[in-house]
C-alpha positions in Angstrom: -26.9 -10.9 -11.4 -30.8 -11.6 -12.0 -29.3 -15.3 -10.8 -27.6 -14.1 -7.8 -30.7 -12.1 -6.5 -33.1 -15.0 -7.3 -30.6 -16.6 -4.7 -30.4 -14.4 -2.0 -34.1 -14.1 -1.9 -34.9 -17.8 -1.7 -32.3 -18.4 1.0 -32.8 -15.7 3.0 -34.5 -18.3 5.2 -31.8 -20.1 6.1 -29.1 -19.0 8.2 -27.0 -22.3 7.2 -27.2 -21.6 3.4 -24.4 -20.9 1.5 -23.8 -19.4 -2.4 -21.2 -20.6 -4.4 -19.0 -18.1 -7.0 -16.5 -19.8 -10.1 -15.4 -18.6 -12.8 -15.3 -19.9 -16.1 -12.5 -20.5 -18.8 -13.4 -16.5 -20.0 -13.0 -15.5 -16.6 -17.3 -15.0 -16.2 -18.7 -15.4 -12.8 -21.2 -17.9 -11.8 -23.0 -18.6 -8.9 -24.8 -21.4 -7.2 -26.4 -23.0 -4.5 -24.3 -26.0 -4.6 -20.8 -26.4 -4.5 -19.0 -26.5 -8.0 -15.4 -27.4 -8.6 -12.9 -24.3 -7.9 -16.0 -22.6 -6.6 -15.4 -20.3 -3.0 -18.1 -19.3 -0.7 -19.7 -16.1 -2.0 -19.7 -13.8 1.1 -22.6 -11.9 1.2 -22.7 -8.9 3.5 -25.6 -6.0 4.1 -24.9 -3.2 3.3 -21.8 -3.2 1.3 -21.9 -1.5 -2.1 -19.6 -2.8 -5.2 -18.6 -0.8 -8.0 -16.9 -1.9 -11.1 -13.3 -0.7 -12.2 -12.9 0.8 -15.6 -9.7 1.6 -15.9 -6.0 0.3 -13.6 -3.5 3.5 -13.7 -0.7 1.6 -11.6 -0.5 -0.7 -9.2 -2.1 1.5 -6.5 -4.6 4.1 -8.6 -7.4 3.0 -10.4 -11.1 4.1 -12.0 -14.4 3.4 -10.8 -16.8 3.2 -13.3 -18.8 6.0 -12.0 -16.1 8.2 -12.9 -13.9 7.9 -9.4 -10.2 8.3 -8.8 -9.1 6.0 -5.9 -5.7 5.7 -4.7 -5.1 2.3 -2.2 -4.6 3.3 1.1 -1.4 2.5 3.1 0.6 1.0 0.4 3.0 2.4 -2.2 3.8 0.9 -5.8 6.6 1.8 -8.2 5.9 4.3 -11.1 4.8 3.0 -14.5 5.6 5.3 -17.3 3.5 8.6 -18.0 3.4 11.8 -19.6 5.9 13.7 -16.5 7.6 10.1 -15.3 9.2 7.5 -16.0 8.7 4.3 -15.3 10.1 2.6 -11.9 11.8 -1.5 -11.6 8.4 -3.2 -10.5 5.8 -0.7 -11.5 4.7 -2.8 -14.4 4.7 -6.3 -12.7 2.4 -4.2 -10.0 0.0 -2.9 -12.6 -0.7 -6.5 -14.6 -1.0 -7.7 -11.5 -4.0 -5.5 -10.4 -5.7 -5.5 -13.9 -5.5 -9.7 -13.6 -7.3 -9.3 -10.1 -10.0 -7.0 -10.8 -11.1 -8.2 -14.4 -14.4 -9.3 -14.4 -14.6 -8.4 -10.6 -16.6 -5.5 -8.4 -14.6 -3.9 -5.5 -16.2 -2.3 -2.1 -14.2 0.4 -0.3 -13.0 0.9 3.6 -12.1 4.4 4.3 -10.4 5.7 6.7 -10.4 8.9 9.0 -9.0 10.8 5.3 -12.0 9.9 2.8 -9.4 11.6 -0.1 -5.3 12.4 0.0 -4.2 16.1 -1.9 -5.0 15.1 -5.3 -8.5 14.8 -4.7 -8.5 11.3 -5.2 -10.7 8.5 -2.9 -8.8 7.0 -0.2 -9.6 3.4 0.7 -9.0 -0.2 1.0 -10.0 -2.0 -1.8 -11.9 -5.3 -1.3 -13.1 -7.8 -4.0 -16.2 -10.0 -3.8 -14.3 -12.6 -3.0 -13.1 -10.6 0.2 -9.7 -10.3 -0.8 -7.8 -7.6 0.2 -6.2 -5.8 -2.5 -3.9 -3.5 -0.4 -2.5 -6.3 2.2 -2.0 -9.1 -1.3 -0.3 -6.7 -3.3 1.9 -6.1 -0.1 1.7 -9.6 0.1 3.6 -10.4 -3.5 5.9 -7.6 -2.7 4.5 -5.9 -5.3 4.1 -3.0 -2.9 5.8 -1.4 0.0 3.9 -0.2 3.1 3.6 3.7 3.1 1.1 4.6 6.1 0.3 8.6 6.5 -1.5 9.3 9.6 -4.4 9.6 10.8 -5.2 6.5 8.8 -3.4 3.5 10.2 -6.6 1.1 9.1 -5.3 -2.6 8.9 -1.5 -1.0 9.7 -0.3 -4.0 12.0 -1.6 -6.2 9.5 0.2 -4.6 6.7 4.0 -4.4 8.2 3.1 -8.5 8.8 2.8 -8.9 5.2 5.7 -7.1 4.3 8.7 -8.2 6.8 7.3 -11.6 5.6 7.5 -10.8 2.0 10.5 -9.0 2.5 12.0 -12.4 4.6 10.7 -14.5 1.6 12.7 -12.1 -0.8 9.4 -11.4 -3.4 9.1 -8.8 -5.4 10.8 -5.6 -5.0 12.6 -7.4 -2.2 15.0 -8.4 -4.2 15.4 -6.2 -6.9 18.8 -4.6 -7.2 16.7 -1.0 -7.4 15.9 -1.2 -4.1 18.8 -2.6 -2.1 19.7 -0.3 0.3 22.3 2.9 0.2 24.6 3.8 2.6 24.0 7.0 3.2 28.0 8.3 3.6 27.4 7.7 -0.5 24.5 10.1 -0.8 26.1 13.2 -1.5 25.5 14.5 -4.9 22.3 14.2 -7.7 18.9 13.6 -7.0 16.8 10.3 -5.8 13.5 9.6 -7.6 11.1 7.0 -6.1 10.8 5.3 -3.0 14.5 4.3 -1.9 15.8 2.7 1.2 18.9 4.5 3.3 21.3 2.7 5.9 22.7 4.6 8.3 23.1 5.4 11.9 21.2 8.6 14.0 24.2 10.7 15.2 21.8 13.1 17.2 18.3 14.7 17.5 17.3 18.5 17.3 13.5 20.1 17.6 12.6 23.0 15.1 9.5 25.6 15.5 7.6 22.7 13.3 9.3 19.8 13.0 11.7 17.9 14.7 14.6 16.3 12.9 16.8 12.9 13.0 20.4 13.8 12.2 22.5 10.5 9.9 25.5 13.0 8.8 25.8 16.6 8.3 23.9 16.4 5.2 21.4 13.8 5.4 18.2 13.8 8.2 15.2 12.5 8.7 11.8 15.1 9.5 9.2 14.6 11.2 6.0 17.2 11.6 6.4 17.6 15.9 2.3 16.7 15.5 3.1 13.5 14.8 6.1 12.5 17.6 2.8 11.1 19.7 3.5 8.0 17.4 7.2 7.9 18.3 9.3 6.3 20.8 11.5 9.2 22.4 13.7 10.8 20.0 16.4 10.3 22.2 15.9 6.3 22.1 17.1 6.0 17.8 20.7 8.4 19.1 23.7 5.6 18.4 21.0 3.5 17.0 22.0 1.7 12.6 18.8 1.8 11.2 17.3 1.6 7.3 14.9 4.3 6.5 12.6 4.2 3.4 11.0 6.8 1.9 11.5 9.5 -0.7 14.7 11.7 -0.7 14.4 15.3 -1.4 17.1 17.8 -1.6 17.6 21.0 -0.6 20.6 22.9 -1.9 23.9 20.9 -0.6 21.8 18.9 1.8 19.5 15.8 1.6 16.3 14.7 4.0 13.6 12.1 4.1 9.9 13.6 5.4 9.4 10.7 8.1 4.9 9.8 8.8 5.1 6.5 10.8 7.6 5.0 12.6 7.3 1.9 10.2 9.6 3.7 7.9 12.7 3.8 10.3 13.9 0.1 10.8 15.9 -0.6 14.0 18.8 -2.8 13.3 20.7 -3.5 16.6 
C-alpha cells in the first residue's frame, strides 16, 4: 500500500499516467507504473473508500471488517445451510464463488435511496478495485436472480440485461431442475421454500383497501402494495395474458400468493 501511495503521489502530475494491478501465484496484489503481464489498469477514483471483507455468509451477505453486515442490493442467491435453513440447489456454488472474488481484494459501496433493508443490514452494490461489479457478475454467472425492491432500482436495466442473457445462455440456476417452472394448476397443497418460478395465466384483477391483486386461479394471486402500481402497466393490460412469475410463495390457509415489488418479476409470454 506504502507502494501504491508512493505512486499516486509521483504521478499525480500527469493526467496520461496510468498504475498497473497483478496478482501473484498467492493471489497478492501488486502494483506498478509499467505494464506487467495479466496486469489491468488500476482505476483510481477520489473519493471512494474501500473496506476489506472478513467474512462471505452467502452469495449475497457478507462482513466488512469493521464489523458491517451488507446484504447486495437487487439480486437474490439461493440459501446455503444454517442454524433455521437449509441449504438451497446453487447456494453453495454462489458462496465459493464470492469468497474466490473478494480474497485478497477491498470492495467500495453504492447505496441506494434505502442505506439498510429490515434486518438492519447495509444495502449496496458492491464494487471491487478492479471495478467489477459484484451484483451485475454474480447475475452475470447465473449465480443470482434479480430481486429489485423499490425505491432502489440503481443499475435495474442493467441487471434484467444480465439475466435474460444468462438465462438465454442457460448458466447457472438457469438450468437447474430446482428452478424450472411450475404450473400453477399443480400448486395446491404443502408449502414452497425459496425463490420459485410460477406459469400461469392472469384470469382477472381486483383492488383491496391496500393492495391490489392479480388473480391466476381461485387459489393462487399475485399482490401488489397499491403504492407501488405507479411502476405498472395498467392492471387491466396482464387480464388473458400466460406469464411466469418468480418470487416467494406464501400461504395462507387453503390459498397461495406471491408479494409482487417490480414488474421484472411477472414475465409476459405472448
Amino acid at each position: 500500500m506504502i507502494l501504491l501511495l508512493f505512486l499516486l503521489l509521483s504521478l499525480s502530475f500527469s493526467a496520461q499516467a496510468e498504475i498497473y494491478l497483478w496478482l501473484d501465484a498467492e493471489g497478492n496484489q501488486h502494483f506498478s507504473d509499467k505494464p506487467q503481464r495479466n496486469a489491468r489498469v488500476f482505476q483510481v477514483h477520489a473519493g471512494y473508500t474501500y473496506y476489506e471483507v472478513s467474512k462471505v455468509y452467502d452469495g449475497d451477505t457478507i462482513l466488512l471488517a469493521n464489523g458491517k453486515r451488507l446484504r447486495l442490493s437487487g439480486i437474490n442467491t439461493p440459501e446455503v445451510e444454517g442454524r433455521y435453513k437449509s441449504a438451497q440447489a446453487g447456494g453453495e456454488a454462489a458462496k465459493r464463488w464470492l469468497i474466490k472474488k473478494l480474497k485478497n481484494s477491498k470492495v467500495r459501496l453504492e447505496v441506494d435511496v434505502e442505506r439498510k433493508d429490515k434486518y438492519d443490514r447495509l444495502l449496496a452494490h458492491l464494487f471491487t478495485e478492479e471495478q467489477e461489479h459484484i451484483n451485475l457478475e454474480l447475475v452475470k454467472k447465473g449465480l443470482a436472480s434479480v430481486n429489485i425492491y423499490p425505491p432502489n432500482l440503481k443499475y435495474t436495466a442493467a441487471l434484467l440485461a444480465a439475466q435474460r442473457a444468462a438465462e438465454y445462455g442457460k448458466k447457472g440456476i438457469w438450468k437447474d431442475k430446482a428452478y424450472a417452472p411450475k404450473a400453477v394448476e399443480k400448486i395446491r397443497t404443502g408449502s414452497y421454500n425459496g425463490w420459485q418460478r410460477v406459469l400461469g395465466s392472469i384470469k382477472h384483477f381486483r383492488h383491496e383497501r391496500k393492495y391490489s391483486y392479480l388473480d391466476l386461479t381461485a387459489y393462487f394471486s399475485l399482490k401488489m402494495s397499491k403504492k407501488s402500481l405507479s411502476l405498472f402497466p395498467s392492471l387491466a393490460s396482464y387480464t388473458g395474458k400466460k406469464v411466469e412469475v418468480r418470487g416467494w410463495i406464501s400461504k395462507h390457509k387453503q390459498s397461495y400468493s406471491m408479494f409482487i415489488r417490480h414488474p421484472s418479476a411477472i414475465i409476459r409470454l405472448e
